[in-house]
N, C-alpha and C positions, 0 to 999 in steps of 0.2 A: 490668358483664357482661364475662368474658374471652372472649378471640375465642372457644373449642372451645363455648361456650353459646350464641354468636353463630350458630355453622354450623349447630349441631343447629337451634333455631329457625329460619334460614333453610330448612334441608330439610325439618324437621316444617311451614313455611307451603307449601311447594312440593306435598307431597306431597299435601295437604289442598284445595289449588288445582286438583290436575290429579284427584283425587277427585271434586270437587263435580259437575264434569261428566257424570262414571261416575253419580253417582247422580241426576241431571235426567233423563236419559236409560235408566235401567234397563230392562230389558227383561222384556216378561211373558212367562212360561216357562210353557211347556206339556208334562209329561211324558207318555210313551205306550209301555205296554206291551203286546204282540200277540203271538198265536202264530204267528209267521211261520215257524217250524218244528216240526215234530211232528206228529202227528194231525191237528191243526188248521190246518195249515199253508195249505188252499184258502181259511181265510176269515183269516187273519193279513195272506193275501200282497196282495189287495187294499186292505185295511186302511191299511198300511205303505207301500204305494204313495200311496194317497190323501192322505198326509202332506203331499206332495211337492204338490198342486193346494192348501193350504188358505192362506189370506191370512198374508202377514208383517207385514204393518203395520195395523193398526184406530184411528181414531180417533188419527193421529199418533204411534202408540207403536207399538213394532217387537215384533215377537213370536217368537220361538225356539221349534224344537218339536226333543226330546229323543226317541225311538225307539229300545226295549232290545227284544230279544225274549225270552219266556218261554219259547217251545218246547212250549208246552201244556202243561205243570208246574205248577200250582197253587202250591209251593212259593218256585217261582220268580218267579210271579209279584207274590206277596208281597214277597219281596224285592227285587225289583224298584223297586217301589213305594217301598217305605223308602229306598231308594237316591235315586231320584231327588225324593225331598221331604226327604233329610236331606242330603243331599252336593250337588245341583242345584240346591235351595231353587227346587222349581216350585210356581206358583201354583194348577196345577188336574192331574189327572191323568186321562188318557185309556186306559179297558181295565178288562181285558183281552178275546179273541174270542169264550170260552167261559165258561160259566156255575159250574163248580167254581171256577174261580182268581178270576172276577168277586166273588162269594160270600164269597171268603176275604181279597178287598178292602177287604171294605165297613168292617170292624173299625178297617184300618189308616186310611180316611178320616176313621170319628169320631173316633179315639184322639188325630191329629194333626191335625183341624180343616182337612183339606184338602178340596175338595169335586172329588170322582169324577162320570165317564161313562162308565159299560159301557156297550162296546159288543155283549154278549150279552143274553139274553133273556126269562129267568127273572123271574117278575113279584116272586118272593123277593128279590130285588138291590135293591131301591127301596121293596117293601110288606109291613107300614106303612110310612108314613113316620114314624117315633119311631129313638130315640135314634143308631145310628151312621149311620143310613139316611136323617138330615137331611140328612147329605152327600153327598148319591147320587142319581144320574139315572142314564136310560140310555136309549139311540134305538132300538132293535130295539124290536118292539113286542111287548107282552106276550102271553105264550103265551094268556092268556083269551080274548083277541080274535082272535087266529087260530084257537084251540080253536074259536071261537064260528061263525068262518068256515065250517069244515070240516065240523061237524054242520049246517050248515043245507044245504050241499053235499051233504051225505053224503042227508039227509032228501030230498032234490030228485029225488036219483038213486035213492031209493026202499031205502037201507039199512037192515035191522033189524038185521044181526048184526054186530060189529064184533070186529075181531082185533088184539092190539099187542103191535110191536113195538120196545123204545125201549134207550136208554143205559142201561148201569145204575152210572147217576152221579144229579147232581142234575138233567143237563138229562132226561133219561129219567126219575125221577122224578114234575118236573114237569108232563110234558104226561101220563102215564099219567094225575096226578090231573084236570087241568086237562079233558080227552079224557073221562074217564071222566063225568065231571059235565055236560060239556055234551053230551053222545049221550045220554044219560040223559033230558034235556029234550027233544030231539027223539023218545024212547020207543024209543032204540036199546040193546040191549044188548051189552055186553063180555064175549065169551066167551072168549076166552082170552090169555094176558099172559104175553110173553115178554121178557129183558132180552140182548144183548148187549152187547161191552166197545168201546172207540173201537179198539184195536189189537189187534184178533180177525181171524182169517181165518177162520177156519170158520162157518156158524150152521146148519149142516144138521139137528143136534138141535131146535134151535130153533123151525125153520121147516117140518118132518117134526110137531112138535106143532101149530102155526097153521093147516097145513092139513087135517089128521084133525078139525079144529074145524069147519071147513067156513065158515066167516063169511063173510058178504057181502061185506065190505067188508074190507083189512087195513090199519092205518098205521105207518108206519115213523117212529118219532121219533127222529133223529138229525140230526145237521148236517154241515155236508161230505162231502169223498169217502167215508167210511168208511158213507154210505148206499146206497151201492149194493151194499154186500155182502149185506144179507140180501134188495135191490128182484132182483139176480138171481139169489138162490138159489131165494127165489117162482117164480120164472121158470120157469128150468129144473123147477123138483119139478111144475109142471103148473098152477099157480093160476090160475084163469079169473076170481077175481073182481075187484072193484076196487081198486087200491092208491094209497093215499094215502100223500104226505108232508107234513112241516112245512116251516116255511118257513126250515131251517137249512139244506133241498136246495134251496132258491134259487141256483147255482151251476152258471158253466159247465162247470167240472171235473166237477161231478159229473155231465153229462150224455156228458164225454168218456171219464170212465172206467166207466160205465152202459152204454153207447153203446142199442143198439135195446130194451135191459131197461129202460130209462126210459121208454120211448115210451105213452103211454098214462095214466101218472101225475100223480095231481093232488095241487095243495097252494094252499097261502091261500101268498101274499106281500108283498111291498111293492111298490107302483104302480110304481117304480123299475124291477122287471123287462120291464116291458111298457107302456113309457113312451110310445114310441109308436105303440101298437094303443090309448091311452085317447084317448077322442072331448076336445076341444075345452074343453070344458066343466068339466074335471075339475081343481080348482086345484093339486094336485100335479102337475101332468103339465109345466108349464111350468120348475119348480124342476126337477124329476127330470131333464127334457131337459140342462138345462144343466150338470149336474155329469157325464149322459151325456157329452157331446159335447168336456167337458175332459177326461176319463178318456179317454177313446178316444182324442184327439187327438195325446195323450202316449204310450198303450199300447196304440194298435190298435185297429181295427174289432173287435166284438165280445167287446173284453175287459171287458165292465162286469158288474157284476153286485151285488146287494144288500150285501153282506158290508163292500165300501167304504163302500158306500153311506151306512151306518152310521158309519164313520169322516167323512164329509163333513157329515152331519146335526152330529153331537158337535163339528167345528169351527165349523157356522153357530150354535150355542150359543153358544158360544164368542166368538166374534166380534159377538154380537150383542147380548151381557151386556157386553162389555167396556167399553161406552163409559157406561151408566150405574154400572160402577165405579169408575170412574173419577172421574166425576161426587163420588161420595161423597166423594174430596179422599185416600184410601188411595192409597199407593203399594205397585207390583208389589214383590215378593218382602219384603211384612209378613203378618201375620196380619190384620192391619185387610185388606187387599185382598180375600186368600183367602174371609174374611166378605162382603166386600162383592158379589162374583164370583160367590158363592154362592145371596145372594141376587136379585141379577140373573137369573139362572139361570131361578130360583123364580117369577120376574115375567113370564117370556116369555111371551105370548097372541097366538093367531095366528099364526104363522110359519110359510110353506108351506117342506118341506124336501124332501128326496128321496126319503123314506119315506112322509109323511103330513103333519100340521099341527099343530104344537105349540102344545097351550097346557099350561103348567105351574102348580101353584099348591101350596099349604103339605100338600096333603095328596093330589098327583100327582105324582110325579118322572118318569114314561113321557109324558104330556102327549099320547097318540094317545089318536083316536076312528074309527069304522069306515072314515073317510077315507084310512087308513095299509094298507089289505089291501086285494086280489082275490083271484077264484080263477083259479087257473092251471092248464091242461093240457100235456103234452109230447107234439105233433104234428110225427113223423117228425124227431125230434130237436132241438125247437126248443122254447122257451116261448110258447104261444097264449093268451090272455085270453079268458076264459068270462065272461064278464059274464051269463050266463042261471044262472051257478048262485053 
């Protein structure tokens, strides 16, 4: 051996020495795209913040979390994703806020065997559970179950005629069907059906037909700020009757830029909003509290609100799968992990989180049951718990 084969093997053993450690030590990656700007931006910014409260270390192994923003761009969102499971090599991907770009996820998690958690709401994102939507959970709870909330409300308060008004994307879409189906059960009827856009200013057309309808009752299916555009145009045109929303107006923002046009409206939520108005007894209210009172501690009295919430639930998965992945003998950033991570995921039963109580199994990926909603009113600008309706 001449010395120049001599070096090269001394630095090819050096390099392979100060390696070996890098790979004992790997760290599980957590990628997370949010619409922290655009339309969506009131339920991206809590999200994005809640990053920042979720554990770095599980079970001995250090965890990294990755945070792009999509802008509420579907497109973007997409790519997003590709990005950080082909260039980041993450283990699990977190997102997106809303249910178009969640949607247009779901492809990229079966295609690449990476396993997602939207954080929107669409029961489309996770059901069925067959082929790309193996890989796919998601912590907002499914519109059927808040659908389901709302007409028993809506029944209670004595509604027969119903008025809607939703996105016209997939999340408006969904809860028109979702709404239409469950009022139906309770012997309410859908008289009239109107769609606006997320970044519309106007709905006076819109909301000039919902009321010549005359409905008892009207719901507004949208999410964030961009719901108070048509809650005060009702307003002002004179509407005396009931108005509902979904539980994507869970949001302080949205009560700030509503201001006294909110006052009055109901909607189904997650326990999380009115964590503590729940009596004692209620096994979410203890989890909720606690992701409360580090949210707040960080960001202020009164900055909490569902939308993180959601991002907090998707890291207590996370963190709570990790350690019987581990288990499996896979290490972080292989495909063996990803599989394993995946189905840890799949195995979780029980789990009180901030939203509800997950249990997950081969052919639920949402993992809530009526334990994940209330109904909620807005008295003199605040969120009130009705537990009578």
């Amino acid at each position: 051996m001449n010395f120049n084969q001599s070096v090269r093997l001394s630095v090819l053993a050096g390099a392979m020495a100060m390696a070996l450690p890098m790979l004992a030590s790997a760290q599980i990656k957590v990628g997370i795209t949010v619409a922290s700007t655009g339309p969506a931006a009131s339920l991206g910014i809590p999200e994005r913040n809640t990053v920042s409260l979720l554990p770095t270390e599980v079970a001995g192994q250090k965890i990294e979390y990755i945070v792009l923003d999509d802008g509420t761009d579907t497109t973007v969102a997409v790519k997003n994703m590709r990005k950080l499971i082909t260039d980041d090599k993450v283990d699990v991907v977190v997102g997106t806020s809303v249910t178009p770009g969640s949607l247009a996820m779901v492809d990229v998690a079966g295609e690449t065997k990476t396993p997602m958690i939207s954080v929107a709401a669409n029961a489309k994102i996770v059901d069925p559970v067959d082929g790309p939507r193996v890989w796919v959970f998601k912590t907002p709870q499914n519109d059927q179950l808040m659908a389901g909330a709302l007409a028993d409300a809506m029944a209670k308060q004595g509604v027969k005629t119903l008025g809607f008004i939703g996105y016209s994307d997939a999340y408006g879409e969904g809860w028109l069907n979702v709404m239409t189906e469950a009022a139906k059960a309770k012997g309410i009827k859908m008289v009239a059906v109107e769609r606006y856009g997320r970044t519309d200013t106007s709905v006076t057309g819109q909301v000039l037909k919902l009321v010549a309808a005359k409905p008892d009752g009207i719901l507004v299916a949208g999410s964030g700020t961009p719901v108070a555009l048509p809650q005060r145009e009702l307003k002002s045109r004179g509407y005396k009757g009931i108005m509902y929303q979904t539980h994507g107006a869970a949001n302080n923002d949205v009560l700030r830029v509503c201001g006294k046009d909110c006052n009055d409206m109901i909607l189904p939520a997650g326990p999380l909003l009115v964590a503590d108005q729940l009596p004692d007894s209620n096994p979410v209210k203890k989890s909720a509290l606690e992701y409360k009172a580090k949210y707040e501690a960080k960001y202020g009295e009164g900055t909490i609100n569902t939308f993180g919430g959601h991002m907090w639930d998707a890291g207590l998965l996370i963190s709570t799968a990790i350690p019987a992945a581990l288990k499996s003998g896979a290490k972080p950033g292989t495909a063996e992990f990803r599989k394993a991570l995946r189905d840890a995921i799949e195995q979780i039963k029980d789990l009180p989180a901030s939203q509800g109580v997950f249990t997950m199994s081969p052919t639920d990926h949402a993992g809530f049951d009526n334990r994940a909603r209330v109904i909620v009113k807005v008295v003199d600008g605040k969120w009130t718990y009705q537990p009578d309706l």
